[in-house]
N, CA and C of each residue as an Amber inpcrd file, in Angstrom:
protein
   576
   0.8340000  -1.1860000   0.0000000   0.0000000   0.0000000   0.0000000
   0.8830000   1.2540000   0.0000000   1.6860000   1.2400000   0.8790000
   3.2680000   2.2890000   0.8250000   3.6440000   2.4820000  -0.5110000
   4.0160000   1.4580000  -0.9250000   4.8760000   1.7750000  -2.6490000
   3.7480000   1.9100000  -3.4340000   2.3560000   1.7370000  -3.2810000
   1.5790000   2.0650000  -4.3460000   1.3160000   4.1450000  -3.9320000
   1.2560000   4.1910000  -2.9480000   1.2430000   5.5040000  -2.4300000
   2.4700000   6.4360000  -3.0910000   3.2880000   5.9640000  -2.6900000
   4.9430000   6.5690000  -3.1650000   4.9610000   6.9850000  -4.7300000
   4.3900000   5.7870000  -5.4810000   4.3260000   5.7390000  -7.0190000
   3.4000000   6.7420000  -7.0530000   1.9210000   6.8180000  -6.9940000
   0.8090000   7.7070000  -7.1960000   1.5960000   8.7540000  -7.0480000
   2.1310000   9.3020000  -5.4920000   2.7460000  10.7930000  -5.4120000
   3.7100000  11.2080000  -6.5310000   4.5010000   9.8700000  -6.8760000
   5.6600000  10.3950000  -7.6600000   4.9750000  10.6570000  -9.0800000
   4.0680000   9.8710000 -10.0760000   3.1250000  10.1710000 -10.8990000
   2.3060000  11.2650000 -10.6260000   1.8440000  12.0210000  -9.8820000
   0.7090000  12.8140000  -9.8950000   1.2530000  14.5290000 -10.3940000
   2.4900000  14.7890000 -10.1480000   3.0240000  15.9060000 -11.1380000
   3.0440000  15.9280000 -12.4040000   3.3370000  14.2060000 -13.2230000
   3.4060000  14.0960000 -14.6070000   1.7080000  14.0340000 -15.0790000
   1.1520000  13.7990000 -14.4240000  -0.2220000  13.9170000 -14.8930000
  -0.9200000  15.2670000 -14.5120000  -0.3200000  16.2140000 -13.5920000
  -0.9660000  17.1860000 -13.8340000  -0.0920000  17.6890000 -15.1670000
   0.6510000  17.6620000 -15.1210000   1.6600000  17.9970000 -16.7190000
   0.6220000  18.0380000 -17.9800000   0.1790000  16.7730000 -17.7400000
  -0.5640000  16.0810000 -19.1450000  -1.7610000  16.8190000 -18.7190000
  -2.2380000  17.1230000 -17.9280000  -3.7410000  17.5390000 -17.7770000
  -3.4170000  19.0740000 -18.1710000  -2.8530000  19.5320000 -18.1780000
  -2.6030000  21.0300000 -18.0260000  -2.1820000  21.4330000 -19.9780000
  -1.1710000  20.3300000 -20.4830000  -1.4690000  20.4760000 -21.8610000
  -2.1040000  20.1420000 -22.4870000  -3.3250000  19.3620000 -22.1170000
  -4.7130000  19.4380000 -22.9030000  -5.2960000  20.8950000 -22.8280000
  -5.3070000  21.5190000 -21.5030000  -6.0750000  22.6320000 -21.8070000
  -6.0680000  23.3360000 -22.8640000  -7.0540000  23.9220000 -24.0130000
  -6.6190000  24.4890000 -25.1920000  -6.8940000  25.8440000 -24.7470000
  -5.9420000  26.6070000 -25.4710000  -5.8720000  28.4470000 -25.1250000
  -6.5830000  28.7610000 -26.0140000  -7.7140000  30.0290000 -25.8230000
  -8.7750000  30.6930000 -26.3080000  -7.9150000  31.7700000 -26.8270000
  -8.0980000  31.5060000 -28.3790000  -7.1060000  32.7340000 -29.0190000
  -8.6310000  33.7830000 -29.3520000  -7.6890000  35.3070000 -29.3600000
  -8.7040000  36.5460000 -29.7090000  -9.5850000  36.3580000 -30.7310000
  -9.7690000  35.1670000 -31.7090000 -10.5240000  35.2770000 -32.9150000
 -11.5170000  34.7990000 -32.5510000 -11.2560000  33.5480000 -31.3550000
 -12.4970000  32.7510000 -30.9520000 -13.5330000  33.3050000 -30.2240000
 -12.5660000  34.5140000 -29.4080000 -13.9750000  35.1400000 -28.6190000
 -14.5570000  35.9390000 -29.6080000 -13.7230000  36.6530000 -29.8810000
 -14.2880000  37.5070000 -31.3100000 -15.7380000  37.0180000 -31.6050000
 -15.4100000  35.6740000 -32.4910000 -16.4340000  35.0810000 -33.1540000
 -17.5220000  34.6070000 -32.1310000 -17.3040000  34.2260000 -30.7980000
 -18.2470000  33.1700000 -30.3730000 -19.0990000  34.1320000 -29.0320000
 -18.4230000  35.2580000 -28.9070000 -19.1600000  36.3840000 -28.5010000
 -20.4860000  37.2130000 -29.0750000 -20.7840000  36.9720000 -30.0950000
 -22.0940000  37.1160000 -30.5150000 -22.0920000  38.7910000 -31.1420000
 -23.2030000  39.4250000 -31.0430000 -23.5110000  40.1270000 -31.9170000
 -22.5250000  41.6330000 -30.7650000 -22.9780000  41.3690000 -29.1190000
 -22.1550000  42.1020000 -28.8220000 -20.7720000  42.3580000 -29.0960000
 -19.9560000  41.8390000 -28.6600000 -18.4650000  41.6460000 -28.5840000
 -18.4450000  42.4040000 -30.2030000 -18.8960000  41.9020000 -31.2460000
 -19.0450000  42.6780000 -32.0830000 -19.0510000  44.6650000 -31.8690000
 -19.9630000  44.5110000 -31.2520000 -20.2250000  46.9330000 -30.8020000
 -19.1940000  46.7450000 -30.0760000 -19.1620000  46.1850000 -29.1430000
 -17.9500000  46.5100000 -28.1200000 -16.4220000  46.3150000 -28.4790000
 -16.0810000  45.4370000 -29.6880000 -15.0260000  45.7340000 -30.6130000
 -14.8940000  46.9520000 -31.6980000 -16.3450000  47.6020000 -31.8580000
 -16.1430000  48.4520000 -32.9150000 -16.0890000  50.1600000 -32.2050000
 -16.9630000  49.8010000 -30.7930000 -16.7610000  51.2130000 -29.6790000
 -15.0230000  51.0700000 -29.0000000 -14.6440000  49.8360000 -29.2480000
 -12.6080000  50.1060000 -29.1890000 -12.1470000  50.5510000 -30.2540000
 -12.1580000  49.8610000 -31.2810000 -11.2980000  50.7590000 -32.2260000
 -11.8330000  52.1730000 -32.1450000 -13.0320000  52.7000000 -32.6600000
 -13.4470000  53.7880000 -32.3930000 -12.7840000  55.0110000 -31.1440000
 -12.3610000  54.5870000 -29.8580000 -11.8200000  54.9160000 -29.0380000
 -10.2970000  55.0710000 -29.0220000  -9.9280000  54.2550000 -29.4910000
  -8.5800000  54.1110000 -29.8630000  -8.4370000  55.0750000 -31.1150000
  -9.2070000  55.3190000 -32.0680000  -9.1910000  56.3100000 -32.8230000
  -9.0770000  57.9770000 -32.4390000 -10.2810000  58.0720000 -31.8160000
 -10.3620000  59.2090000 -31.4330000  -9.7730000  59.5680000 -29.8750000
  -8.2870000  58.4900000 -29.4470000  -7.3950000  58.6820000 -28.6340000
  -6.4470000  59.3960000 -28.9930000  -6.1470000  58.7120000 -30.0050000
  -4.6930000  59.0790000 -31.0850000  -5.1180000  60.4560000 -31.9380000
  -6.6980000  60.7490000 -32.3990000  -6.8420000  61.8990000 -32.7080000
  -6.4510000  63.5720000 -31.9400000  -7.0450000  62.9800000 -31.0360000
  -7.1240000  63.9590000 -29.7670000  -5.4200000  64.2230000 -29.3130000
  -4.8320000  63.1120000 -29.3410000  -3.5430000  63.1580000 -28.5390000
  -2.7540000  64.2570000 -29.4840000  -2.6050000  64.2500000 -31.0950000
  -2.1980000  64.7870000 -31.9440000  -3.0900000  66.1380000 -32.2020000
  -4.2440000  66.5700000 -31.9590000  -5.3060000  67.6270000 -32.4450000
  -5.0090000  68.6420000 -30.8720000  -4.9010000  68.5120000 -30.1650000
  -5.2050000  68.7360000 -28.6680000  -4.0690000  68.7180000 -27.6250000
  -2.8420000  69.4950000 -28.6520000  -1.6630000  69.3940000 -27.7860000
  -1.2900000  70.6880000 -27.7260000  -0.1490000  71.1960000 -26.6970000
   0.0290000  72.4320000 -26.4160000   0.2710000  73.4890000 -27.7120000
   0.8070000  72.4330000 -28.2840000   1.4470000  73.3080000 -29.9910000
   0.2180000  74.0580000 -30.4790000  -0.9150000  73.1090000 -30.3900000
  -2.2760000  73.8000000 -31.1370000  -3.0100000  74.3330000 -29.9480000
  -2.8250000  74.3770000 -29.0540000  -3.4050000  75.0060000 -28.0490000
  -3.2520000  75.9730000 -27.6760000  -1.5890000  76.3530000 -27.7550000
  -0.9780000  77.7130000 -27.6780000   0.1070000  77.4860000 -27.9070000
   0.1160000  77.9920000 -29.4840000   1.4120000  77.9940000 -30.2350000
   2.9560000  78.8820000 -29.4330000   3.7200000  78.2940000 -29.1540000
   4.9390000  79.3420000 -28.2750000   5.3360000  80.8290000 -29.8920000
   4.9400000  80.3780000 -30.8190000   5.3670000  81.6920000 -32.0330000
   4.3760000  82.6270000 -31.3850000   3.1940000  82.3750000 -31.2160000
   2.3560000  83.0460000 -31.3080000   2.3940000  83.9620000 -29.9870000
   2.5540000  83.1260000 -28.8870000   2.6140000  83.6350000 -27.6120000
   3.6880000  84.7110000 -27.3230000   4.9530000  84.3740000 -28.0700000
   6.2700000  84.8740000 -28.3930000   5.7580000  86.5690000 -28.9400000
   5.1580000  86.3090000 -30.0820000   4.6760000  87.2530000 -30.6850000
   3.5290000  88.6250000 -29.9960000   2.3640000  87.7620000 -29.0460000
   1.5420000  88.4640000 -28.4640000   2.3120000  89.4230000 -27.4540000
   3.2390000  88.1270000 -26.8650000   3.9340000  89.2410000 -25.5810000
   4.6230000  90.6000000 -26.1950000   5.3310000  90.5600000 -26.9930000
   6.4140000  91.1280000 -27.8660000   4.9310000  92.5530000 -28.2060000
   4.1760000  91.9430000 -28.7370000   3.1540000  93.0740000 -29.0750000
   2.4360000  93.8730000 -27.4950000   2.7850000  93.4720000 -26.8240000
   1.9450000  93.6300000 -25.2960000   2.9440000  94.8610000 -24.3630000
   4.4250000  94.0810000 -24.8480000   5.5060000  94.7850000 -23.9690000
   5.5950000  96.1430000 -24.3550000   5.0690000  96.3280000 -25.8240000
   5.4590000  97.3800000 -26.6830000   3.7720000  98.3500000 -26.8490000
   3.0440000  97.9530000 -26.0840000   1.9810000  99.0320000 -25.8700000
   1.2490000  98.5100000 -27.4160000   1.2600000  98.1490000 -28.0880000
   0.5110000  97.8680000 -29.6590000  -0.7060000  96.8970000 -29.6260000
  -1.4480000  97.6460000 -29.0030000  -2.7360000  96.7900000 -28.6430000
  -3.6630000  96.3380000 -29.9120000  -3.1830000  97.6580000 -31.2900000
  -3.9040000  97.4390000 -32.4990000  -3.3470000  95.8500000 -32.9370000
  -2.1240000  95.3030000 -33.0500000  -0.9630000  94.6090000 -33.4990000
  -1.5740000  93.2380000 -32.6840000  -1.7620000  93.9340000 -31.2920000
  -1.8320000  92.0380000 -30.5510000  -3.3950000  91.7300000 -31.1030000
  -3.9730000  92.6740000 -31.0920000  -5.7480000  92.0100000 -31.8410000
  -5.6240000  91.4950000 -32.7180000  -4.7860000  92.4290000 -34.2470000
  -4.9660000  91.4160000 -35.4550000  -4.0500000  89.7710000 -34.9110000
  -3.0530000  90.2950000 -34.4620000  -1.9950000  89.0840000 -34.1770000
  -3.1220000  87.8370000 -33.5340000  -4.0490000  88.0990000 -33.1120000
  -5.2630000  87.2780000 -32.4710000  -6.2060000  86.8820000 -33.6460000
  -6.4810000  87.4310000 -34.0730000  -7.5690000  87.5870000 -34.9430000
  -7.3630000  86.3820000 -36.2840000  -5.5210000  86.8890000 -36.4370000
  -5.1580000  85.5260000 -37.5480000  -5.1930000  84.0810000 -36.9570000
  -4.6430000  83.9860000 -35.7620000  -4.5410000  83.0710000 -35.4390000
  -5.9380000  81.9960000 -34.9260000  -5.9860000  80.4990000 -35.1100000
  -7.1350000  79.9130000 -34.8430000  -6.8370000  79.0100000 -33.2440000
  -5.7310000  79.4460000 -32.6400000  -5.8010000  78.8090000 -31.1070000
  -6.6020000  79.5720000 -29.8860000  -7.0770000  78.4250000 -28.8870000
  -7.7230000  78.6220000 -28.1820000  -7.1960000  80.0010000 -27.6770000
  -5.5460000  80.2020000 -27.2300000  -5.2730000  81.3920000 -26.4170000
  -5.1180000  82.3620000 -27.2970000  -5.2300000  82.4710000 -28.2700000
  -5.3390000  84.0130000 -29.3830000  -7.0420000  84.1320000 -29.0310000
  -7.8170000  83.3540000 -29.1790000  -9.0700000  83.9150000 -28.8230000
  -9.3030000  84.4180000 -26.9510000  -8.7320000  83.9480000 -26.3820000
  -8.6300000  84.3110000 -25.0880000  -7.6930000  85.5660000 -24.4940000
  -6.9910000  86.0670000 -25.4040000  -5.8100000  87.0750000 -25.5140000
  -6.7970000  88.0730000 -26.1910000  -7.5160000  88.0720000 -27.1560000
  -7.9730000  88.6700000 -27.8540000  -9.5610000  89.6550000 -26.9720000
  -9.9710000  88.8540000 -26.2970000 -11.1680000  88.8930000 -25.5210000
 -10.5580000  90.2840000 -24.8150000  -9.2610000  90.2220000 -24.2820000
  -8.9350000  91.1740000 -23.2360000  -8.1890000  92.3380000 -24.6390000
  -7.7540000  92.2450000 -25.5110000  -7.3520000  92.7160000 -26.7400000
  -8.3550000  94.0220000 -26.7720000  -9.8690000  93.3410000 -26.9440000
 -11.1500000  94.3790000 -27.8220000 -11.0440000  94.9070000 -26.7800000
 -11.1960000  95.0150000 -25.5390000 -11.6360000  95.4010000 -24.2750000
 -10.5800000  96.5590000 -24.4750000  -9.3100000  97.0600000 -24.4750000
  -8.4780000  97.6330000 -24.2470000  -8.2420000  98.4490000 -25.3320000
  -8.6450000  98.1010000 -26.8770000  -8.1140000  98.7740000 -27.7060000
  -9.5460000 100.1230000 -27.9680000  -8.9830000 101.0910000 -27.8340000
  -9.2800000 102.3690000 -27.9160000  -9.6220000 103.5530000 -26.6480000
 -10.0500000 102.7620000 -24.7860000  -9.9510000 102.9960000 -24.3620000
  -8.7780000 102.3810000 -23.1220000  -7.6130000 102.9420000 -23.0710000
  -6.4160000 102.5130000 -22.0410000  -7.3780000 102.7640000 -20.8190000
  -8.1610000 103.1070000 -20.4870000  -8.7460000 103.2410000 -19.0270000
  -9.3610000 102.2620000 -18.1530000  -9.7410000 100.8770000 -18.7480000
 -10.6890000  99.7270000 -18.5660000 -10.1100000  99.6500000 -17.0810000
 -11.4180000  99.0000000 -16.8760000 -11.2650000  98.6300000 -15.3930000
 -10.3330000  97.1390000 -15.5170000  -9.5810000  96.9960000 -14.0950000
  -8.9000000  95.4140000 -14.4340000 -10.3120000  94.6810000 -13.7700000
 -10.8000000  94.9970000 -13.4040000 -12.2650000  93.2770000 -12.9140000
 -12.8840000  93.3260000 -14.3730000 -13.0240000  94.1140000 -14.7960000
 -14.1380000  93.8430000 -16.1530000 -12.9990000  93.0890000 -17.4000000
 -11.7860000  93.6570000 -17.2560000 -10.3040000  92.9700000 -18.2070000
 -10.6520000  91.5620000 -17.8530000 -10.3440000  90.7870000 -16.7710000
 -10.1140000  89.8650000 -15.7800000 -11.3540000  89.3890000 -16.1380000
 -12.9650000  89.6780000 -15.7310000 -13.4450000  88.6220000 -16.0490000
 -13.8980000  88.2870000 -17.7010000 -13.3860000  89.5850000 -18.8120000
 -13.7630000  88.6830000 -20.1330000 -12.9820000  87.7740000 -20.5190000
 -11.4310000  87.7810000 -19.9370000 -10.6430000  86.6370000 -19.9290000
 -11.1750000  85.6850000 -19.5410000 -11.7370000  85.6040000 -17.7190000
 -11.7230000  83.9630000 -17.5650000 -13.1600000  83.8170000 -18.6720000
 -14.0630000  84.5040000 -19.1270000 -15.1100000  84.0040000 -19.2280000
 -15.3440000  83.2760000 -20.5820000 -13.5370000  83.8950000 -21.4330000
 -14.0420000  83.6560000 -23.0160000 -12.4010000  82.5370000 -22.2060000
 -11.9060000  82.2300000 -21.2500000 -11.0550000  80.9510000 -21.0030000
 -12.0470000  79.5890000 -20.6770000 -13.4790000  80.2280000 -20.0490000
 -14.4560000  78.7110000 -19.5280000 -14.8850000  78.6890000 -21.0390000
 -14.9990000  79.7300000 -22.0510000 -15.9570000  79.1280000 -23.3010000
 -14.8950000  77.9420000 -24.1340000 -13.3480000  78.5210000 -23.9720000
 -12.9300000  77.5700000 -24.3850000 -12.6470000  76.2520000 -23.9940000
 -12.3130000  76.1220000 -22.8690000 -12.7050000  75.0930000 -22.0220000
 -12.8690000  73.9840000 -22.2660000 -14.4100000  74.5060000 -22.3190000
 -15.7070000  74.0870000 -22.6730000 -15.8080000  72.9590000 -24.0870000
 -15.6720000  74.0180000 -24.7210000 -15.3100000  73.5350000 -26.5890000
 -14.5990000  72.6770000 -26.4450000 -12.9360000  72.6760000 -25.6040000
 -12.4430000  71.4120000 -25.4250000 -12.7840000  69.6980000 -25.0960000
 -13.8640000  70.3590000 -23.9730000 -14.5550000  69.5110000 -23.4100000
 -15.1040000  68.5500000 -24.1410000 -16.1600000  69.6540000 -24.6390000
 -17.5040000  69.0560000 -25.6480000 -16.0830000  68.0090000 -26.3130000
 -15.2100000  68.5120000 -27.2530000 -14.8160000  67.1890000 -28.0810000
 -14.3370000  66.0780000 -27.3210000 -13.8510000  66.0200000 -26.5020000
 -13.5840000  64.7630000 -25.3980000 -14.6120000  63.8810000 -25.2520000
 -16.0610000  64.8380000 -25.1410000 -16.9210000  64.0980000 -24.7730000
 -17.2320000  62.6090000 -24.9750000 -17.5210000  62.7480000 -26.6060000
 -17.7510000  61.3250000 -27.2910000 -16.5690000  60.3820000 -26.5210000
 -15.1580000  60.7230000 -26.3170000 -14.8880000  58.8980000 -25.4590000
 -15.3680000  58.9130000 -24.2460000 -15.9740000  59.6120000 -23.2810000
 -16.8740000  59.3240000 -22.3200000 -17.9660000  58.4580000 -22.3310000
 -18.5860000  58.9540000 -23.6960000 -19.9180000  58.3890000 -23.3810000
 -19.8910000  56.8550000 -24.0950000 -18.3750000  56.8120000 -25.0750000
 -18.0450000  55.5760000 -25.2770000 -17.7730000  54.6510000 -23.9160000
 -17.0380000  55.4520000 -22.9290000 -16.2190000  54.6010000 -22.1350000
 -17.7720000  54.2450000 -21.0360000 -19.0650000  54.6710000 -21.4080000
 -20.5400000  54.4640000 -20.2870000 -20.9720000  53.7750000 -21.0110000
 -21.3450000  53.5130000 -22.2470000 -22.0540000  52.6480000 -23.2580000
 -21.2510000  51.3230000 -22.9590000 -20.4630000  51.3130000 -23.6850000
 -19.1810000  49.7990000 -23.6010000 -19.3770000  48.7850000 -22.5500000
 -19.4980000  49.4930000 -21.5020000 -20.0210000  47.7370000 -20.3740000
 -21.4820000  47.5720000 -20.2580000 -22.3110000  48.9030000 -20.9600000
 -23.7780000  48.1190000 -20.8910000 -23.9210000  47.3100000 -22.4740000
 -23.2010000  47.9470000 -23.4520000 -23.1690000  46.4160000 -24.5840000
 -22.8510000  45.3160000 -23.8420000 -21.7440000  45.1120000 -22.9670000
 -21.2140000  43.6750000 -22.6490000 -22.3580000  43.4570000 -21.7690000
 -22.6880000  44.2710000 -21.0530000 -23.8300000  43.4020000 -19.9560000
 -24.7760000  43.3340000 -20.7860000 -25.2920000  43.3800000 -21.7760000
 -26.3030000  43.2670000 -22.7510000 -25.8080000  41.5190000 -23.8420000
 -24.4820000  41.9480000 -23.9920000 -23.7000000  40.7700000 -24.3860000
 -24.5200000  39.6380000 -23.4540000 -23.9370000  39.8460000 -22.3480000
 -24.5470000  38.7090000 -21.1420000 -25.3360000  38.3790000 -20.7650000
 -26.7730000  39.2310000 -21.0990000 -27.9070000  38.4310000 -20.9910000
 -28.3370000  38.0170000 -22.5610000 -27.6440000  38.1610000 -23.2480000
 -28.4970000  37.4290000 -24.7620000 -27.8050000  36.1430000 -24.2010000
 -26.2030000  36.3760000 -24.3860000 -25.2890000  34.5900000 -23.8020000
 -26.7720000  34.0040000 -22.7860000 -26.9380000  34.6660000 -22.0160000
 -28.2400000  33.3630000 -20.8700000 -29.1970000  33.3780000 -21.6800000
 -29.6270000  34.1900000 -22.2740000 -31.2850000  33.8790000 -23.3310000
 -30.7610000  32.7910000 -24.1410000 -29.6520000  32.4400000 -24.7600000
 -29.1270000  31.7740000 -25.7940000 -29.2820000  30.6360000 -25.1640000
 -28.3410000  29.9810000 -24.2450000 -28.0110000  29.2180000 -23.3590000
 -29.5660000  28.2740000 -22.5550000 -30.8440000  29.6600000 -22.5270000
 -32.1140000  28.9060000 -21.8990000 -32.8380000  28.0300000 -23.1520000
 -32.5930000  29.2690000 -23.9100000 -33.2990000  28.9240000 -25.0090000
 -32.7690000  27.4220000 -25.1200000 -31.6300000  27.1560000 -25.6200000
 -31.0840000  25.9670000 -26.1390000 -31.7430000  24.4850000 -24.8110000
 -31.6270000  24.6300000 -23.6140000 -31.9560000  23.9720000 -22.7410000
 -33.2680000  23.4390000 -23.1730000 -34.1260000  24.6320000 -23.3770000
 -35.3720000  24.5540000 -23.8440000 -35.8420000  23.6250000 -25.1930000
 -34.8160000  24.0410000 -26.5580000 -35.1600000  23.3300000 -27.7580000
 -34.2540000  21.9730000 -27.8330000 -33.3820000  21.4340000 -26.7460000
 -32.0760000  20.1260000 -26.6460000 -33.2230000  19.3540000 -26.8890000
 -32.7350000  18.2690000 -27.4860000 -33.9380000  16.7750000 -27.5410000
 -33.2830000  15.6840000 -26.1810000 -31.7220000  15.7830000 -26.5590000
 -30.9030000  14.9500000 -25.4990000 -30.1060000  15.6720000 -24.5840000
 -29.6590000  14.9760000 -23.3150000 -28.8850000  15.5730000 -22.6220000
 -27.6470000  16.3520000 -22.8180000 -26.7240000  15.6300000 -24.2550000
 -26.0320000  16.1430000 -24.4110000 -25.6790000  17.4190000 -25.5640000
 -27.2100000  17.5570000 -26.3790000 -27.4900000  18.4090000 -26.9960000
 -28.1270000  19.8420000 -25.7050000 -28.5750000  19.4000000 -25.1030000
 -28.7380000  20.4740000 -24.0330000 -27.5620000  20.8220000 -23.4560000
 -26.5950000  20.0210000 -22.9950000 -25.4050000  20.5430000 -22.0160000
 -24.6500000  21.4250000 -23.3480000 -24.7660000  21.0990000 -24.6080000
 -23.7690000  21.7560000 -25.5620000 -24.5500000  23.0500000 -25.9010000
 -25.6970000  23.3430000 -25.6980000 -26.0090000  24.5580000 -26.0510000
 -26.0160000  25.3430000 -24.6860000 -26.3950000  24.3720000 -23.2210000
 -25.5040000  25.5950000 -22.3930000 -24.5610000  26.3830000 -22.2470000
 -23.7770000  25.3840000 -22.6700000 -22.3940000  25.4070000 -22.4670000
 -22.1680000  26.8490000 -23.6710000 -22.2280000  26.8180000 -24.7400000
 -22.4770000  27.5550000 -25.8340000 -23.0340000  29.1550000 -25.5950000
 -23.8840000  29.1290000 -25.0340000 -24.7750000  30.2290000 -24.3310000
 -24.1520000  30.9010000 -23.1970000 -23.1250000  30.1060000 -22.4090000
 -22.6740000  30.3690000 -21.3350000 -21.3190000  30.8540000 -21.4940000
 -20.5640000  30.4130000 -22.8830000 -19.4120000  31.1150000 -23.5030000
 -19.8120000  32.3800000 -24.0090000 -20.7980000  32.5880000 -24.6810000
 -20.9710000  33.7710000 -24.8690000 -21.0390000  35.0630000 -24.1420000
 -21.8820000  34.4910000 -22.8110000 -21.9890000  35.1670000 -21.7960000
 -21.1560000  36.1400000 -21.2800000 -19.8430000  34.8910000 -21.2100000
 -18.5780000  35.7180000 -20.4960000 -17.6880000  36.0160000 -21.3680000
 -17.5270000  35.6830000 -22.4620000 -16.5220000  36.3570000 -23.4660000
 -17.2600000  37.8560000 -23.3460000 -18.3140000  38.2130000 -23.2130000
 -18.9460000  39.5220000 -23.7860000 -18.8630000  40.2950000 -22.2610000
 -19.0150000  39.3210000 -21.0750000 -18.5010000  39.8560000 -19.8380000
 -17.0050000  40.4860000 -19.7220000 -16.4970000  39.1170000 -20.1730000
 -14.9240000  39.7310000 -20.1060000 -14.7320000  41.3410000 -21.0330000
């Protein structure tokens, strides 16, 4: 009973060995495919995201946000009293801070007397409009990144409708366990 014990222990690593390379690995095509109609939106709201990541990262950087020529230029027009000079110098330009430079620009050009609270707040107020505008375009991956797990949880209850259903139309046991089973992959690929 000892040496049959001894043997089992010494065998039971090589058979988890063997048990462990049967397992077959679920490559990305399979969930792809066996994820159903979700996994489908929820692959096409990623790329989509991933799109308009890489857009944003390149559209929405300091360069276009506030060009250093430009800034270079405004100050240079600012130091030198040429309030006519920093407006147009605003006026050409299409970045957020030429329109925010500019706000305090109109305010100043023809009367030097302005109050600084009324200077001060058309700045911050035309700085929240831009903001803002920034915002708004961000938006869309937000409402990607709120949609995306109610597709998958939507994924997950068709996988159980699939899965009852099949229980429901099996003739044999093992036509029923294969469409659980089936229904129940779907489930969680679209969970995952």
């Amino acid at each position: 009973v000892i040496r049959c014990a001894v043997v089992a222990l010494a065998l039971a690593p090589v058979a988890l060995l063997a048990a462990d390379d049967a397992v077959r690995q679920i490559t990305l095509r399979e969930i792809f495919d066996k994820g159903g109609i979700a996994m489908k939106a929820i692959t096409a709201l990623s790329f989509v995201s991933v799109f308009m990541t890489f857009f944003y990262a390149f559209t929405m950087r300091p360069g276009t946000l506030y060009p250093r020529r430009f800034l270079r230029d405004a100050e240079d027009a600012a130091e030198e009293g040429d309030l006519e000079a920093l407006r147009t110098l605003c006026a050409n330009s299409d970045a957020p801070a030429a329109r925010i430079i500019e706000s305090a620009a109109e305010l100043l050009v023809g009367d030097n007397r302005v109050d600084y609270m009324l200077v001060r707040d058309a700045i911050e107020d035309e700085g929240t409009r831009q903001a803002s505008s920034l915002w708004q375009r961000i938006q869309y991956l937000q409402d990607i990144a709120v949609v995306s797990p109610m597709v998958g949880l939507l994924g997950t209850v068709l996988g159980m409708m699939h899965s009852f259903a099949g229980l429901e139309a099996g003739v044999s046991f093992v036509n029923k366990a294969d469409a659980l089973a089936a229904g129940v992959a779907e489930a969680l690929y679209t969970t995952a």
